[in-house]
C-alpha positions in Angstrom: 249.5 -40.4 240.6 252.5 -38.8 239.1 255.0 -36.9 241.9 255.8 -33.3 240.8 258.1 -31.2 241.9 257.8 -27.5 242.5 261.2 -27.0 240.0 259.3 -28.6 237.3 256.2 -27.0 238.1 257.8 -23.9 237.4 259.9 -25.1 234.5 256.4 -25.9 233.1 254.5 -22.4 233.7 257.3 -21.1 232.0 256.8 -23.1 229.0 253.4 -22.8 229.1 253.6 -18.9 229.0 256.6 -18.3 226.9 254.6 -16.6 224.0 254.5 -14.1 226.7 258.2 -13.4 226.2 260.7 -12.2 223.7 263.4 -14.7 222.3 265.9 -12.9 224.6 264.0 -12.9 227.5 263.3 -16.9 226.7 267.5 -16.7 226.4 267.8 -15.1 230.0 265.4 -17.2 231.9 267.1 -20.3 230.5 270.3 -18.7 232.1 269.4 -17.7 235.5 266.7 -20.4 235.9 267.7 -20.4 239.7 266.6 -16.8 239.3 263.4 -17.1 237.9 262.5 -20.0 240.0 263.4 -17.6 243.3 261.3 -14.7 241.5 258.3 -16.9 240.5 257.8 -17.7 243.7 258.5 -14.5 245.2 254.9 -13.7 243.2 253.3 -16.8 244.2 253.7 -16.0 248.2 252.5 -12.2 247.2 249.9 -12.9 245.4 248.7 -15.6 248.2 249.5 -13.1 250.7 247.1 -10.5 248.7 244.3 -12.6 248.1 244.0 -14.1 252.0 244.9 -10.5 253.2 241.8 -8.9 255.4 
């Protein structure tokens, strides 16, 4: 079984979804990775937090 890590986890949804975003916006994720990687999971725990909320 192949070890992942949760960078390249994220590095990975990014890929996957990058039709979703513009050239420059591909540009500026690529240069504030550490950035996106903070945000990403910033939605993560929110959505998690909204879906287990009672």
């Amino acid at each position: 079984m192949e070890s992942i890590t949760l960078e390249k986890f994220i590095d990975e949804r990014i890929q996957e979804n990058k039709e979703s975003f513009s050239q420059e916006e591909m540009e500026w994720i690529e240069k504030n990775k550490k950035c996106m990687k903070k945000i990403y999971l910033l939605g993560a725990i929110n959505a998690l937090d909204s879906y287990f909320k009672d």
